[in-house]
N, C-alpha and C positions, 0 to 999 in steps of 0.2 A: 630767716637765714639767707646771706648773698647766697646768689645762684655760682658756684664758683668754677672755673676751669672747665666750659661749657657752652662758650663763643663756638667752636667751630659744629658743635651739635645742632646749637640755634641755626647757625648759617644752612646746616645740609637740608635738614626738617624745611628752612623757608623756601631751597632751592627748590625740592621736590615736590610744595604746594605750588611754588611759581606754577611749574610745567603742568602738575596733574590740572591745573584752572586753565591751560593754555588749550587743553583737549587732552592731553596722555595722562590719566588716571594712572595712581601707580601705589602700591603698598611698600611699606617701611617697617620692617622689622627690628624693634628695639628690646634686645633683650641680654640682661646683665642680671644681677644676684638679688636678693632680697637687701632694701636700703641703700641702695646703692644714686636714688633719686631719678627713677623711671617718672614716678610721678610728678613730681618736683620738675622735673623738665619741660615735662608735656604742658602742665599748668603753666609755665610761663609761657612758653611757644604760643599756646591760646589767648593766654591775654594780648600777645599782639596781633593780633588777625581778625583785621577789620573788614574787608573785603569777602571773606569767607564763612561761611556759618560754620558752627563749632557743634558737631553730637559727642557724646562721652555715654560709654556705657561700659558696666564692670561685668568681670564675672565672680559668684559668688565663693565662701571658705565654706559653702554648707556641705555636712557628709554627701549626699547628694544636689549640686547644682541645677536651679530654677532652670529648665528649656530653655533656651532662646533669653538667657537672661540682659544680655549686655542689650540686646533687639528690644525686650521690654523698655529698659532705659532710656534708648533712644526714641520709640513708640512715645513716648509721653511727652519730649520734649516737639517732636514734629507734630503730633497730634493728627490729623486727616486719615488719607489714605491706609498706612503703616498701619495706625493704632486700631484703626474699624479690622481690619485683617485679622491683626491678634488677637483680638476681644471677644471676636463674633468666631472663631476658630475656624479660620479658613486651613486648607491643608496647605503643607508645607509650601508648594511651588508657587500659592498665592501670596504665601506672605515675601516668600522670598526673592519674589517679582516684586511686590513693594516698595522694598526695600533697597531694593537695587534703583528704582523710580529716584529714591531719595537721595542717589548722588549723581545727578544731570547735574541738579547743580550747583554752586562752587561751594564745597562742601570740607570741613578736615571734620574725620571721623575716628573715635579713639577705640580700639575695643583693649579695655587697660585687665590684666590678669589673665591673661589666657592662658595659664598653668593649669588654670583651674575649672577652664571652658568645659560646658555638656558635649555628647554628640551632635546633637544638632546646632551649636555654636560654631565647632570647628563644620559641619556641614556647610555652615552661612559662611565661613572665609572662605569655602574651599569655591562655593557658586561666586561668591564674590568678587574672588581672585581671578577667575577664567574668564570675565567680563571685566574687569577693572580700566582697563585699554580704552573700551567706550566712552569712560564716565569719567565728571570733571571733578573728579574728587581724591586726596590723599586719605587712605587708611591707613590708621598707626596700632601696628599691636603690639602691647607690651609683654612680656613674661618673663618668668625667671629663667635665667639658661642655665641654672645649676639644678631647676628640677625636671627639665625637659631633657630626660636621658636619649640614647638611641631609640629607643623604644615607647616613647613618649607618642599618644597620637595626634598631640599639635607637632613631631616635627615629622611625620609622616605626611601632613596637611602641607606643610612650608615647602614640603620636597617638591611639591603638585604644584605652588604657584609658578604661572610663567615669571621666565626669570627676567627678563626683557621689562618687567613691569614691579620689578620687586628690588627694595632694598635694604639694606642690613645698616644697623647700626649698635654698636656696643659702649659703655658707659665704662671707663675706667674708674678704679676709687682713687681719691684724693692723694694730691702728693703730701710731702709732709711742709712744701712751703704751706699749702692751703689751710692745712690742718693746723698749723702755727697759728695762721690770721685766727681761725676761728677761735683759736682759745685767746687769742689775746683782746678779742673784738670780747668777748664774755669777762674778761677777765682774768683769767688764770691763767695757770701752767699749763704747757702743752708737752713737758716732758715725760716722756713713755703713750704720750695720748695717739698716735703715729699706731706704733707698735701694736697696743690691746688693740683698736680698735678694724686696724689694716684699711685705715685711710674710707674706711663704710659713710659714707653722711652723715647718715641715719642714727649709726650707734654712738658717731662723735657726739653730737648732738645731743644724744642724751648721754651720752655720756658729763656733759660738761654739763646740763643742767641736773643733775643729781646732786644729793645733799651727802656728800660724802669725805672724808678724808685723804681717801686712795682712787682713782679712777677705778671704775665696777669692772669686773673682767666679762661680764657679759651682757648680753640685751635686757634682759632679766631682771640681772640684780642693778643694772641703771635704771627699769622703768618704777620697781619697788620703791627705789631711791626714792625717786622722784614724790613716788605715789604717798610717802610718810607725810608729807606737806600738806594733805587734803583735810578738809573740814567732816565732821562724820559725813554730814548731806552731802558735800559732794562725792566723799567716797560710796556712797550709795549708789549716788548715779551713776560714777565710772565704773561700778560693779556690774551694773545693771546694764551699760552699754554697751561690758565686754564681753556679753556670752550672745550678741547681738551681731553677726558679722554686716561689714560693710555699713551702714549707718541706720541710726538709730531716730525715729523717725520724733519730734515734739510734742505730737499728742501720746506717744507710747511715753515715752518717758515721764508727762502728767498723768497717764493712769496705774502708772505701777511705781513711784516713788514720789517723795516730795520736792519739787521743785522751786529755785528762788533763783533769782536772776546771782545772784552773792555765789552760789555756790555753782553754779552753768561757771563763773567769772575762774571758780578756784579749777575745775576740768583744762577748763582753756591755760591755766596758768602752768599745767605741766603735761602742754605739747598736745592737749585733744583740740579738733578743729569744730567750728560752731560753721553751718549751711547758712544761705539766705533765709533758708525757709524752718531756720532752728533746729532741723537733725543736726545731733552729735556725733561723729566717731573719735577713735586715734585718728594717730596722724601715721599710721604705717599697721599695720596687720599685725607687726611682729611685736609693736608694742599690745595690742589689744590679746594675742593670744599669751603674753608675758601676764598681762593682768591675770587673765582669765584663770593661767594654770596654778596663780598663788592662792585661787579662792579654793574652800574644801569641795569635795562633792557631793557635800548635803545642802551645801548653799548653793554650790552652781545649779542643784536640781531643784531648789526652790526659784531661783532667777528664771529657769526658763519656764517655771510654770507660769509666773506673774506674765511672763511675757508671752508665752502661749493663751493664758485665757484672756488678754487683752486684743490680741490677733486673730482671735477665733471670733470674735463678735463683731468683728469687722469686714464687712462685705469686701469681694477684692482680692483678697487676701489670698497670694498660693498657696496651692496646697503642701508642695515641696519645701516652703518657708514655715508651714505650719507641723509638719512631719517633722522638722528638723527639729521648734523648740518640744513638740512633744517625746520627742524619744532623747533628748535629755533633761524633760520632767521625768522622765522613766513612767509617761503617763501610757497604760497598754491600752486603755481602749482608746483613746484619742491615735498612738501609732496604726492602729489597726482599722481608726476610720480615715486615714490621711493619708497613710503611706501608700497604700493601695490605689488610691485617687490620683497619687503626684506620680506613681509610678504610669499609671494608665498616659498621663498626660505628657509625659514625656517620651513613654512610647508612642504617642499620635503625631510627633513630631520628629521621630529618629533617635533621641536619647536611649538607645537600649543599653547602654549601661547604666546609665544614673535610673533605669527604671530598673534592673537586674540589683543594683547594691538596695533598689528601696523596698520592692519583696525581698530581699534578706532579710532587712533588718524587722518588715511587718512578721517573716516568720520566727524571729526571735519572740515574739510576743504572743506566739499562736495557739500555744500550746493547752492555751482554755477553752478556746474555741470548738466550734462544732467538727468534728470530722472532714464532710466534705467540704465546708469553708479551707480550712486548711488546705488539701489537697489541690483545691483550685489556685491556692497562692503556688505552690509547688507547681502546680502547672504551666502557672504563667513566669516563673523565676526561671524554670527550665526552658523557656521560649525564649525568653531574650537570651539565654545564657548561650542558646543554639544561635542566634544573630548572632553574640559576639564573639563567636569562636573561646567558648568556655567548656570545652568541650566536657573534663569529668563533671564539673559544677551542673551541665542540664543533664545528664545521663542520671548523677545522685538525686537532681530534685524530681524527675519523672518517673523514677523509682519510688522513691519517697510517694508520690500520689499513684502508682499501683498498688501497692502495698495497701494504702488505705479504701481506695474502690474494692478491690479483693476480698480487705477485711469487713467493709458495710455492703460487699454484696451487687454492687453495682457493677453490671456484666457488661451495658455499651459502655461506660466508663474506662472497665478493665479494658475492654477490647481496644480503646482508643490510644491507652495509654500504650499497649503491647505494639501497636502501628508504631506510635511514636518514635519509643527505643529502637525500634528494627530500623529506622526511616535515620532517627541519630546517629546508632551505631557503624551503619553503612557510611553516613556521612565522613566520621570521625574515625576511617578504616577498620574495624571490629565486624569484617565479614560472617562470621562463625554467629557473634549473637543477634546480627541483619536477621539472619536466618531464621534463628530459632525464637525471636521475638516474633517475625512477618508471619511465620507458622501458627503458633498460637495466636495472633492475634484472628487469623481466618477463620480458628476452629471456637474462639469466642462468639465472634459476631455471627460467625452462619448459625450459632441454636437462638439467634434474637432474629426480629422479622428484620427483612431489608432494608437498609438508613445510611445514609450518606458515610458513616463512618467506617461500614462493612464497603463499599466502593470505594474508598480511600485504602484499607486494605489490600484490596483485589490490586489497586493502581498499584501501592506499592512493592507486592509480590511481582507483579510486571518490570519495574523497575530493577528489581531485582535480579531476577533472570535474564533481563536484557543486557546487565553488565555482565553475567555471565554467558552468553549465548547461548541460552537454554532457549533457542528462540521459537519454536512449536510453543512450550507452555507461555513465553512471556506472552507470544501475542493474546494466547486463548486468555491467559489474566487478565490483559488490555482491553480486551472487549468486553470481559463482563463487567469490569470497572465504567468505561464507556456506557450499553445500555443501564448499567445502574443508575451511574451519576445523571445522566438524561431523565429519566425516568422521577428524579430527586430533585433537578432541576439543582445541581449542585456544578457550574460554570467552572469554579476552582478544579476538583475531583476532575471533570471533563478536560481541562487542561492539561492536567499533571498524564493522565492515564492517554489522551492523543500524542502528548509528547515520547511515552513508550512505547507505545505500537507504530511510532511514524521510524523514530530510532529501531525496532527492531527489524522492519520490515528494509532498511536501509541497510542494516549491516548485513542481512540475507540478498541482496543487490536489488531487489525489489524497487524499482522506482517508484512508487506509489507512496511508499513515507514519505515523501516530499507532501504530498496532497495532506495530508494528516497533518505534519509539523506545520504547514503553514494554518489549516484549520483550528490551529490550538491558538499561534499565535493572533488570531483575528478575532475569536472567541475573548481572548486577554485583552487584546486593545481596545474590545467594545465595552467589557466591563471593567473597564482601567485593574485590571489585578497584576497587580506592579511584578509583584517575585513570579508570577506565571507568565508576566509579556518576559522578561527579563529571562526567564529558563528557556521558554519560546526560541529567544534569539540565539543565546546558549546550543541549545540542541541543534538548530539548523546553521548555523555556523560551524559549530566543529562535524557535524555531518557532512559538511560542503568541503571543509579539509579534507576528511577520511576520504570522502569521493573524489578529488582535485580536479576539483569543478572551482576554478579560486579567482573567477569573475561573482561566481554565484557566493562564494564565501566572504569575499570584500563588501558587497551587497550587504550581506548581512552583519558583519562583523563593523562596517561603520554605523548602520541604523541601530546595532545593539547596543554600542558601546556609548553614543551619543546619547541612548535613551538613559540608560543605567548612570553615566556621568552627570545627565540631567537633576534624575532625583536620586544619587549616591550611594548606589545600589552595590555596594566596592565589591560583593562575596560573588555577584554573578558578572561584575566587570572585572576581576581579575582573572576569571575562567576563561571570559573570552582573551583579554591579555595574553594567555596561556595559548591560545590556538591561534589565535595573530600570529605568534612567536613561531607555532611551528610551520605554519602559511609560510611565513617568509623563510623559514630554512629551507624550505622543499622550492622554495624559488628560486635560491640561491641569494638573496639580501640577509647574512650571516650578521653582521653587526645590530642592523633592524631586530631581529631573530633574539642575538641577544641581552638587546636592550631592554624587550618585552618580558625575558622570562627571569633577566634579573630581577624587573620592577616587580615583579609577581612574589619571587621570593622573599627581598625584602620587608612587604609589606605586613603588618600584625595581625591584618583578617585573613592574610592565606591558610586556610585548612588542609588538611592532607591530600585531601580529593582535587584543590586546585593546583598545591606544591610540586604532584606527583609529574604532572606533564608538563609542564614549567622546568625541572629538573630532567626529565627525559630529553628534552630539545637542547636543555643546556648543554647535558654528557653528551651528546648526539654531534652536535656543532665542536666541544674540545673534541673527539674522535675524528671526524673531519680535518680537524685545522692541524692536529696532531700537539693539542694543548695538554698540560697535564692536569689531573685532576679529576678527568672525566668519569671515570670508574666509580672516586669519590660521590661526586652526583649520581649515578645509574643506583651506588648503592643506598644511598638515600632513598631516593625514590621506590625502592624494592623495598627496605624497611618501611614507608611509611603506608605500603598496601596492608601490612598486619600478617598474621600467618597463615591466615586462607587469604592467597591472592587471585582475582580473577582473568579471566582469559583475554581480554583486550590488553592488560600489564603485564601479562607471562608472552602473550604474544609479540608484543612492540618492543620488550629488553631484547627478547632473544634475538629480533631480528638486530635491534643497534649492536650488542654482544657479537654477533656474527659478522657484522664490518667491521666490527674493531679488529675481531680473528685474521679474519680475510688483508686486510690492511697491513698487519703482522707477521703475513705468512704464515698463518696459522691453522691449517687447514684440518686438523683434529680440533682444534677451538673454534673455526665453525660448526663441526657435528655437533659439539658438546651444547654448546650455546640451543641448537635450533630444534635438535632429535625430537629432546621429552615434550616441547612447547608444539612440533609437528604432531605428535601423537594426538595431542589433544584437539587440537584446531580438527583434524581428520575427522574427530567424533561430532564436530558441531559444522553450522554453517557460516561460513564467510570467508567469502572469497576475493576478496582484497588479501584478507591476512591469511588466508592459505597459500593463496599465489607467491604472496612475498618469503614465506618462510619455503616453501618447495624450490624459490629459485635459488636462495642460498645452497639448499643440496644437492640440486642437478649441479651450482657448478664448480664443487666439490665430488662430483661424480657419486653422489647419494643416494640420486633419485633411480631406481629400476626404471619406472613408466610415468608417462606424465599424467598427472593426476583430473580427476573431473572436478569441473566448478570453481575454474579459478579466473580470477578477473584478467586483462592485459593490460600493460603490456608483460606482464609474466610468462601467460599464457603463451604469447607467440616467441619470446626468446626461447621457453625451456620446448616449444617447436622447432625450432631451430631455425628460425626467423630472427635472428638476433637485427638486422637492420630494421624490417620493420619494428618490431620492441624499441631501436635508437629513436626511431621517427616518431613514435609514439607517446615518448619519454618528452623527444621535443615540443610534441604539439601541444603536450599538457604545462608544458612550463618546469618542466623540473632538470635544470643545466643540467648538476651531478652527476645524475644516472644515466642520462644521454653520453655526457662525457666517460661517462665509466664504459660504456656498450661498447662506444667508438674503441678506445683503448685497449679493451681485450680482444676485439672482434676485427679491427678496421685495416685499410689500409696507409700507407704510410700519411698518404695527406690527412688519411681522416686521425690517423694518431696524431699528429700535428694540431689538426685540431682540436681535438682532445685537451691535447697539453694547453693550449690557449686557453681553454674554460678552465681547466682546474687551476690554472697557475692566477687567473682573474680573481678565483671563488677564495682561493686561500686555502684551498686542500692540499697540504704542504706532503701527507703519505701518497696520496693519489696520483699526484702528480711525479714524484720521487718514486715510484714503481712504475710508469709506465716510461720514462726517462733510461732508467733499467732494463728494458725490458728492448726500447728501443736501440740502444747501448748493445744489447745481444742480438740482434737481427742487425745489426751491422747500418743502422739509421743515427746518425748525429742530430741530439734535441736540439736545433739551434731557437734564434728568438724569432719570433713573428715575422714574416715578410720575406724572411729567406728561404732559398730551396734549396736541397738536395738531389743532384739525379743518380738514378740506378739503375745495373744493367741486370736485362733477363735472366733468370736462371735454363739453365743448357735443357734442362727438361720440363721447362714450361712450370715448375710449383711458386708456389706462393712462398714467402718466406715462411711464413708458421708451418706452411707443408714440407718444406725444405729443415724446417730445423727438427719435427717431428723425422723425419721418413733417416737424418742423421743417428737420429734415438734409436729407431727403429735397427738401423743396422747396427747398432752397439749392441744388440739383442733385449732390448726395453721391453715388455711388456706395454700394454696399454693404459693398463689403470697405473703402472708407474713413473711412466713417463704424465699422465695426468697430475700427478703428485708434487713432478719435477717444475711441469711449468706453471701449476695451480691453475690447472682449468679442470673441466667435468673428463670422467673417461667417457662418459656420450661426445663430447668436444674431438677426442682424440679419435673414438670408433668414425666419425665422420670424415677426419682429415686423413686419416689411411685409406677410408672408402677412397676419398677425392684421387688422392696418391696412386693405388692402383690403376684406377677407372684412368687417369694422365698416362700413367705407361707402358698399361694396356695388357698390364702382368696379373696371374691370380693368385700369387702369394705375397707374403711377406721378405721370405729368402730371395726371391726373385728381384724382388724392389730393390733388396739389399743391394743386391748382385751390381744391380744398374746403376747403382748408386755409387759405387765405387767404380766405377769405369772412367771417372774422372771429375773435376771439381763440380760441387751439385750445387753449392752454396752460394748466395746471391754477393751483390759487395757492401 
């Protein structure tokens, strides 16, 4: 068929190989509906490019897709380097080094079907795409854009390519001049052909080659049409070829039907396409799955045995290709020797999905099997299902294998699986059965002798109580996890259990968890243990936040995220994403801020454990900027703690809850907010978050006394050091709070100053209150650069002392006049001291007194 209405697609395709061979490598994203002639383009584009080598690789329609299948594809056409890689089972970063080798040079590369990509497929665009710039090569990927939903993880992958190197291009269907040509180029009528078909290629196409009276209203009953014209033989074949996705190889088709060159002639004669090297397929998917679903189910499951036991005896042969026709032979011991295999192997490459759907489907068949076989499929369904953020799906299958150690008896088993769930559940917010899983699993393993799985326990009881700040016991878990796993020679254990004791020992201010967090991470990079380098950086980054030490957090937070991006690590790269985000709010870079914690959001491997502080910063940043919404987020984030929530998230709402108050003039909605969240923080240690929630209520006039064990600059504002607490504020890097200090505390220039940072940062409340407040001391907010001058007041007070010592003579109270201008009545017990001590009087009345003797108030 002419390639029709399709000139300016060829043009952009050759512009963008021009460039990508000129040195700017660059991808082209071509994606439009099923038939619509993806394929059909690209094949021509190819035939004209002489100068360029040409790779093409598919991805497969099996329930589960082959690893790295479209990479195979191409592996066999380049043969060298690439192919020794995948063959000899290098891990990922070797192959996909390789393969990146393979477009130096001048290169057009197809990966056609990516609807239907593995994990580790879409992994290879994602490495691909962030290098593409260097290499002289165009990559074209096809898919359908009508099954690539929002939620689709090829278009999570597209959002990641840089965009500077990336192009789009979509295929519209046929007008109906074109649609006319075609039917009169065939011969017939093209009236209503328009209409049914909506201008698809593909469906014209067959449509007009079908044997019919009426145009077929669907793909279906065109390809049926068509299919009445075949000879029994060759209906054989094209039976045989359609439960075959992607193509069907010439030796397979001699060993499982009868072949004649007469009847290969009759396939071809309604639309199947013949290889160089004699595989068969369709000529579209939609025709092979139209055949397929008219065949019964007793014959489709006789077709794929012929083709399973021909496949099976062929060295080569994946195992994911071979699970596929076994479990629709409905052969059980062949899924049950295969599926497990293809699953293994596409988890050694990153597919944890397509390894997650292929223990499903081996444990549909399991049910004859031995007990603990079973149990270990459950084991490992629930591992990926915990990779892929499935969350009830591993929680049921890891139940599912306690149950059955429980029931045969097997106590390190039970105990491993009991770690598990508590280690899940926490994950997947379910504090309550963290617990009471991490409990039992200690009281299992301690009646068994000592074994790495009772120090994984211990680690994770550590773990445990460290998000609670139970920090006496976590540590004592820490360290007997620590000598155990030593003891075991168990590297992993030893990482997980230093990462808790380095965090605990940090949020009690203990600088010596730094020595530990780093000791975990160096232990992880010596024995490349990916998810422990990668929690490594995890923990010592958001620790370097909490402490805003944020030279030391950029450190880590670029070597974390570079490693994790490397080998696509996305559950503990979007953690750190998470604390990027809040880095930069507490720096005052708000857009950066929340750029980071949208990307977090959006994403489909964020878990609740990453969503929750991604969403804190968001509501934190609309509070701030005085966006709406915020609250919406804050309460997200609270629900997605569960209904035992822990002390570091009761701690951190309350305090954002208490500047939203504060902000609002709401100075019973900061008690509320801070009260019950102080109560708590008092019984534990940590003094970061005690300091911050006691300064909310000294300066609400909350606090009696100031409290022991609190970090600064807390400590020296609720002293009454408020300047130095400003200077403190600045030397760490954090505008806001400095600007905030200025503004309640400062003098006229330093308010002025003030107003400059806030009115920079885009704290639209912040700024709008101290505007206010300057408006009432009798200060004009003008814009940068201009002054105001003002004259003494006749008794030497300050303006705040002056507008106080006014109250004062209206007969105010202290703690109500505290009220009146929202500061602490510690604030106001000061500025009457001051007031006195100025005029040299020992009461109040007296002050009054003097105060009315003539105007006191500044101009």
């Amino acid at each position: 068929m002419e390639l029709l209405e399709r000139k300016q697609c060829l043009a952009e395709l050759t512009d963008w190989l021009r460039r990508a061979i000129e040195g700017a490598g660059c991808i082209a994203l071509l994606g439009a509906e099923a038939g619509i002639g993806k394929t059909a383009l690209l094949q021509e584009f190819a035939k004209a490019q002489i100068g360029a080598r040409v790779l093409w690789g598919s991805c497969d329609a099996l329930f589960a897709p082959r690893p790295l299948g479209p990479l195979y594809d191409i592996a066999r056409q380049t043969q060298g380097e690439l192919l020794a890689a995948i063959y000899s089972n290098q891990n990922r970063e070797v192959i996909f080094a390789a393969a990146l080798n393979e477009l130096e040079r001048q290169t057009l590369v197809v990966f056609e079907d990516m609807h239907w990509a593995d994990e580790a497929t879409l992994d290879l665009l994602k490495y691909l795409g962030r290098r593409i710039q260097r290499a002289r090569a165009l990559l074209v990927v096809s898919y359908r854009d009508d099954e690539v939903g929002p939620r689709h993880p090829l278009r999570f992958v597209i959002g990641d390519l840089p965009r500077a190197a990336t192009h789009r291009m979509s295929l519209l269907p046929l007008s109906e001049a074109a649609v006319a040509q075609l039917a009169r180029e065939a011969g017939q009528s093209s009236a209503g052909l328009h209409r049914i078909t909506g201008g698809n290629p593909f469906f014209v196409t067959e449509a007009l080659a079908a044997v019919a009276d009426t145009v077929p209203v669907s793909v279906r009953d065109a390809v049926l049409a068509r299919a009445m014209r075949l000879t029994p033989d060759a209906r054989k074949i094209a039976e045989l070829a359609s439960v075959v996705p992607g193509r069907t190889e010439s030796w397979l088709l001699e060993q499982t039907v009868p072949v004649d060159e007469a009847a290969i002639e009759g396939c071809m004669s309604i639309g199947m396409v013949r290889s160089d090297d004699g595989a068969l397929s369709f000529r579209h998917e939609l025709a092979r799955r139209a055949f397929e679903d008219s065949l019964s189910q007793s014959h489709r499951q006789i077709l794929h045995a012929k083709v399973f036991a021909a496949l099976s005896a062929r060295p080569q042969t994946s195992a994911a290709r071979l699970a596929h026709h076994a479990a629709g032979a409905r052969n059980a011991a062949a899924v049950l020797q295969f599926t497990p295999m293809a699953a293994m192997q596409a988890a050694s490459v990153g597919s944890h999905r397509e390894a997650a759907s292929l223990f499903q489907v081996a444990l549909l068949y399991a049910q004859e099997i031995a007990p603990d076989e079973r149990a270990c499929l459950y084991e490992r369904l629930s591992y990926e299902c915990y990779l892929t953020g499935q969350h009830e799906r591993a929680i049921e299958a890891r139940r599912a294998a306690l149950e059955i150690w429980r029931a045969s008896g097997a106590r390190m088993r039970e105990g491993d699986a009991l770690q598990w769930l508590s280690r899940q559940s926490w994950f997947f917010g379910r504090r309550a059965d963290a617990n009471r899983y991490g409990a039992e699993a200690v009281v299992t393993l301690e009646s068994l002798p000592p074994s790495p799985e009772l120090a994984r326990a211990y680690s994770n009881c550590a773990q445990l109580d460290m998000e609670s700040h139970e920090l006496e016991s976590a540590i004592s878990w820490a360290q007997r996890a620590i000598a155990l796993a030593e003891a075991c020679a168990a590297n992993e254990i030893l990482c997980d259990a230093l990462g808790a004791l380095g965090i605990t020992r940090l949020i009690a201010g203990d600088a010596s968890g730094w020595a530990d967090l780093e000791r975990g991470l160096r232990l992880a990079l010596d024995g490349a243990l990916q998810e422990q380098v990668a929690s490594a950086y995890n923990d010592l980054s958001a620790m370097a936040v909490s402490w805003r030490q944020y030279d030391r957090a950029s450190r880590w937070l670029s070597e974390g995220l570079d490693y994790c991006e490397k080998r696509d690590l996305d559950a503990w790269r979007l953690y750190m994403l998470a604390y990027r985000a809040r880095k930069s709010f507490e720096q005052g870079d708000w857009p950066a801020a929340s750029e980071d914690a949208e990307a977090v959001l959006r994403h489909p491997l964020a878990t609740p454990i990453t969503r929750i502080p991604a969403l804190r910063t968001l509501g934190h940043i609309r509070i701030r900027r005085g966006d709406p919404q915020a609250e919406a987020a804050l309460e997200e984030a609270w629900a997605l703690g569960g209904p035992v929530q822990e002390l570091q998230r009761i701690g951190t709402l309350a305090a954002i809850r208490a500047e939203a108050a504060w902000l609002a003039g709401d100075r019973d909605g900061v008690l509320k907010a801070v009260a019950p969240a102080y109560e708590l923080v008092c019984q534990r240690r940590d003094p970061r978050m005690k300091g911050e929630l006691a300064s909310w209520l000294w300066r609400v006039g909350a606090l009696e006394d100031q409290p022991a064990e609190i970090a600064d600059p807390y400590a020296q504002e609720i002293a009454g050091d408020w300047r130095a607490a400003a200077l403190a504020w600045k030397g760490l890097g954090c505008p806001y709070e400095y600007a905030c200090l200025l503004a309640w505390h400062g003098t006229e220039s330093e308010q002025r100053e003030a107003l400059e940072i806030l009115e920079r940062l885009g704290a639209a409340p912040a700024a709008q209150a101290l505007r206010k407040r300057m408006r009432a001391e009798g200060v004009r907010a003008v814009p940068r650069g201009l002054r105001v001058s003002t004259r003494s007041n006749r008794l030497g007070l300050t303006r705040r002392e002056a507008e106080i010592l006014t109250l004062v003579s209206q007969g105010m109270r202290n703690s109500a006049i505290a009220k009146r201008l929202f500061v602490s009545t510690r604030t106001v017990d000061r500025h009457v001291s001051a007031i006195l001590s100025k005029l040299g009087v020992q009461s109040r009345g007296e002050a009054a007194a003097m105060a009315g003797k003539g105007p006191g108030s500044p101009d």
